[in-house]
C-alpha positions as CSV (number, residue, x, y, z in Angstrom):
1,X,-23.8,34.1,5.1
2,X,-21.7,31.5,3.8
3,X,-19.5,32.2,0.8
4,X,-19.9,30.4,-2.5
5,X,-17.0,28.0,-3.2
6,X,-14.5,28.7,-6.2
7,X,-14.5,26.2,-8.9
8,X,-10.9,25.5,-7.5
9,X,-12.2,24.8,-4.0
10,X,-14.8,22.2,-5.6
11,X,-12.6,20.3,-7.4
12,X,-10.1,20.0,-4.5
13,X,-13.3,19.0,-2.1
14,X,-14.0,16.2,-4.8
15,X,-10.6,15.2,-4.8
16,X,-10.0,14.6,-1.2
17,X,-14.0,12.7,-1.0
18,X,-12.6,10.2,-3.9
19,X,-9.2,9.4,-1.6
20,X,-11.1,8.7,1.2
21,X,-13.4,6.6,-0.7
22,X,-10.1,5.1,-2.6
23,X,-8.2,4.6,1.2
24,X,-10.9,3.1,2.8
25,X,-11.1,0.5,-0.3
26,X,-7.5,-0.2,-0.1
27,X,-7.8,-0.9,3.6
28,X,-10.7,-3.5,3.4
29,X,-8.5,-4.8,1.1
30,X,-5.7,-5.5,3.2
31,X,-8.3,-6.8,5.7
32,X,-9.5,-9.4,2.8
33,X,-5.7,-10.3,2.5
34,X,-5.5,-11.7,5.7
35,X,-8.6,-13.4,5.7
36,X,-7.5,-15.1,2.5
37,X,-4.5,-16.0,4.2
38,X,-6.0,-17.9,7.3
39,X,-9.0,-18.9,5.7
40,X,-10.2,-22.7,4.7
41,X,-10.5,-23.5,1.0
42,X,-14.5,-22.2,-0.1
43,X,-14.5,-19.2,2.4
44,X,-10.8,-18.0,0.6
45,X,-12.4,-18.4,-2.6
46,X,-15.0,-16.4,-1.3
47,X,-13.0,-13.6,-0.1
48,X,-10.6,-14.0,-3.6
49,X,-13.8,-13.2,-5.5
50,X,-14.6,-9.7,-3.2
51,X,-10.7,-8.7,-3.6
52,X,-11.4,-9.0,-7.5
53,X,-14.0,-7.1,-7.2
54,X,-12.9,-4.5,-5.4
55,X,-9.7,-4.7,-7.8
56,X,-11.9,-3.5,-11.0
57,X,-13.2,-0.2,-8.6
58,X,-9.8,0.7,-7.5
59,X,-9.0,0.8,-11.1
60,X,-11.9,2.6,-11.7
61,X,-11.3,5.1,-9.1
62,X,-8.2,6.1,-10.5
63,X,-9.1,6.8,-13.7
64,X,-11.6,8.9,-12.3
65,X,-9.3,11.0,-9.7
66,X,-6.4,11.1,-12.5
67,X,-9.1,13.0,-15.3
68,X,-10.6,15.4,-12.2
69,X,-7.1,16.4,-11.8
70,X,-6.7,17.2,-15.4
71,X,-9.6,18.8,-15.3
72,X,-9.1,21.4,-12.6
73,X,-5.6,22.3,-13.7
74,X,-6.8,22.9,-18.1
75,X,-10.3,24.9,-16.6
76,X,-9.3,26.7,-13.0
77,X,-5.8,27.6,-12.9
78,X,-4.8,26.8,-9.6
79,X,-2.7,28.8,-7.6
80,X,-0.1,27.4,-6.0
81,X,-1.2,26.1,-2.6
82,X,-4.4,24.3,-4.3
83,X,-1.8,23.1,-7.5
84,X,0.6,21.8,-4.1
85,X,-3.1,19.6,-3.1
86,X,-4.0,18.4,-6.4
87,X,-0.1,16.9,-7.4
88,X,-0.6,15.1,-4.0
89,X,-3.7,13.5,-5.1
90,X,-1.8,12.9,-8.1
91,X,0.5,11.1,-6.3
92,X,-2.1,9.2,-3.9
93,X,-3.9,8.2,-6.7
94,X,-1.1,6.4,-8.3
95,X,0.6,5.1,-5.1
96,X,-2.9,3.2,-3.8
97,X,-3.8,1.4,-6.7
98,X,-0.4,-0.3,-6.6
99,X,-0.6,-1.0,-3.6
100,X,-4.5,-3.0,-4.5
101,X,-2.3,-4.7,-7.4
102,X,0.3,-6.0,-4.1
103,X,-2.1,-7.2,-1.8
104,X,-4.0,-9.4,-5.0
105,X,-0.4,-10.7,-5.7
106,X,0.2,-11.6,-2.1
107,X,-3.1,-13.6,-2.5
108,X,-2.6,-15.5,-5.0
109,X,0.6,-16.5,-4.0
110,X,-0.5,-17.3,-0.1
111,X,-3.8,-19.6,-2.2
112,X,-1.0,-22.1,-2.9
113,X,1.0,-22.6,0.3
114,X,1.0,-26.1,1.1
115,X,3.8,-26.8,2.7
116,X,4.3,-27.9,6.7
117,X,8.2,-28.9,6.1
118,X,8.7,-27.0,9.8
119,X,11.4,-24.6,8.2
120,X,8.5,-23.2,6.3
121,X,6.3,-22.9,8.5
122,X,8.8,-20.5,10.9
123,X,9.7,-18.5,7.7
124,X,5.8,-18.3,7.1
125,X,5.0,-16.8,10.5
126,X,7.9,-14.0,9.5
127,X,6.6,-13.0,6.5
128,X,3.0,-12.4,8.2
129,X,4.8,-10.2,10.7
130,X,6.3,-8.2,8.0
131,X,2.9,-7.9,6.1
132,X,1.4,-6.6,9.6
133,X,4.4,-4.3,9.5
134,X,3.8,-2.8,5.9
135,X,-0.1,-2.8,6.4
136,X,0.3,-0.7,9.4
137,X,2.7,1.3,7.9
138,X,0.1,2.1,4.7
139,X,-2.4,2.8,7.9
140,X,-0.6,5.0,9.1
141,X,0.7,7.3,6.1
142,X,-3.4,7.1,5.0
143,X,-4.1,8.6,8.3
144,X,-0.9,11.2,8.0
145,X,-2.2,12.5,4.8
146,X,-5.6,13.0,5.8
147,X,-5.1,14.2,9.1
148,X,-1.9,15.7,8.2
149,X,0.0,14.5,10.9
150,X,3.6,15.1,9.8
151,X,4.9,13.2,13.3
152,X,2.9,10.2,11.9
153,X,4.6,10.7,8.7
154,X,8.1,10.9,10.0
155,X,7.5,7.7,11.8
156,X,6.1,5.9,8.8
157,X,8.9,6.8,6.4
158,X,11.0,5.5,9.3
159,X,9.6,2.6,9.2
160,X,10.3,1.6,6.1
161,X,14.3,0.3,6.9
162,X,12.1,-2.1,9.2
163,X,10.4,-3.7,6.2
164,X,13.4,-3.5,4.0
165,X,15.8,-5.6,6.9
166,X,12.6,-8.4,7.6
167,X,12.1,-8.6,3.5
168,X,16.0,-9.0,3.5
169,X,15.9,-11.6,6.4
170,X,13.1,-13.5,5.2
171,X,15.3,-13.7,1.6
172,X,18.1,-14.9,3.1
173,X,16.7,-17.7,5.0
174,X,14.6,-19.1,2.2
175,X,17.8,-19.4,-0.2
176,X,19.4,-21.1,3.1
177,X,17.5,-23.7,3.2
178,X,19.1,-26.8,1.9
179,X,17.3,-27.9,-1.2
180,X,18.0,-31.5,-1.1
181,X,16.2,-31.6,2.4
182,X,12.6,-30.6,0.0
183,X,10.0,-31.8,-2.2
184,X,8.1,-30.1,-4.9
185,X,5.4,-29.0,-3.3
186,X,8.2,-27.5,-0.8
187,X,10.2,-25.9,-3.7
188,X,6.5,-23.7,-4.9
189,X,6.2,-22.7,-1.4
190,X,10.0,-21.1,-1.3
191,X,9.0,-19.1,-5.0
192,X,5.7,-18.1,-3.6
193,X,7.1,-16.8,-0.2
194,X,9.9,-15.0,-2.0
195,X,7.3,-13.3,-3.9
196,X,5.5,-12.5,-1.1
197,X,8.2,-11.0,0.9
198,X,9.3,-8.5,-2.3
199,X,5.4,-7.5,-2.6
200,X,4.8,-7.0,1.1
201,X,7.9,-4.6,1.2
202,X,6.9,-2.3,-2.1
203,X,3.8,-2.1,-0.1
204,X,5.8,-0.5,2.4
205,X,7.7,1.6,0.0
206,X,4.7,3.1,-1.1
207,X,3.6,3.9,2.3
208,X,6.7,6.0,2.6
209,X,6.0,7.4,-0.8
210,X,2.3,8.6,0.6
211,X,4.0,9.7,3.7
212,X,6.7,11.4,2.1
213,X,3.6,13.3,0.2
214,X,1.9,14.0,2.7
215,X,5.2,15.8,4.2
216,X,5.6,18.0,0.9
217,X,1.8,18.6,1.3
218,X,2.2,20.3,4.8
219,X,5.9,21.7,5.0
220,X,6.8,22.5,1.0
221,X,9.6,20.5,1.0
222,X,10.5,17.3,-1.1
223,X,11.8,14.9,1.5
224,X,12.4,11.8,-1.2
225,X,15.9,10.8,-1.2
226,X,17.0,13.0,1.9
227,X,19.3,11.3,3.9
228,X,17.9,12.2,7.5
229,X,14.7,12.2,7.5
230,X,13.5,12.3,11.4
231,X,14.0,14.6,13.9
């Protein structure tokens, strides 16, 4: 005869059903993003509309995890091991909806590229390798928490150096670029691209941050800030 679930073990349950729902929606997201970015004028539009959308019930998903979390810790007491689970939907909470808010900036920056001066062009092909860097990144600390897979999560939060140096690169060559040799429509392109690059690496960070989570979630121990943090 099965047992009857605590109140503790509910809320948890619920918890972890809303992340999925949340990660999954964050994903398609990212998916929308490059869509947006390759797409022709009307089927970008298209796809703009969808990530606003989807925008309004990430926000709304938040809200929702954030007051179930409230909830279980005023009515239920959790002990420690379930109170461990319910700060790290805390955290995964906070840490996905930003990174919804990133990939709309990234779209509405990469809507007004224009430019084919061939300098931007190259750039441009870097900065979609570093946002195929940081959306496999959040990939894979999504998976790590769910499936806790601490390897996974080791190798995500090293990744994130990887995003940091591209983000870096992709800086410096944009401020390189000799400003005489470009129009206006040039000079948007290098604001847009730079803002790209910063939002494309936070996405990153806060793969590392859900990594990092999922890493206190399985071992106990905080790995922010540690200074080695692979085997």
């Amino acid at each position: 005869m099965e047992l009857m679930k605590s109140k503790i073990e509910q809320a948890v349950e619920l918890m972890n059903e809303d992340f999925r729902v949340f990660s999954t929606l964050v994903l398609k997201q990212f998916d929308l993003l490059e869509k947006i970015c390759q797409a022709k004028d009307g089927l970008r539009d298209e796809k703009m509309h969808e990530l606003d959308m989807n925008e309004k019930v990430l926000d709304g998903l938040e809200v929702k995890m954030r007051e179930e979390i409230v909830r279980s810790i005023v009515l239920y007491g959790p002990r420690a091991s379930d109170l461990r689970k319910i700060m790290a939907y805390h955290d995964m909470s906070s840490y996905l909806e930003r990174m919804g808010d990133l990939a709309k900036n990234i779209a509405e920056y990469a809507v007004q590229l224009k430019s084919e001066a061939p300098e931007l062009v190259t750039i441009r092909t870097r900065l979609f390798d570093l946002l195929s860097v940081s959306e496999k990144m959040a990939q894979n600390a999504i998976f790590a928490f769910t499936c806790e897979d601490n390897l996974l999560a080791r190798d995500t939060i090293a990744k994130d150096n990887v995003a940091d140096d591209m983000q870096a690169e992709i800086t410096r060559r944009l401020i390189e670029i000799p400003i005489s040799d470009l129009g206006q429509s040039d000079l948007r392109d290098i604001v847009c691209m730079s803002g790209m690059a910063y939002n494309m690496e936070r996405i990153a960070d806060h793969a590392t941050n859900i990594a990092e989570s999922a890493l206190f979630l399985m071992e106990g121990r905080d790995w922010k800030h540690l200074e080695s943090q692979v085997d």
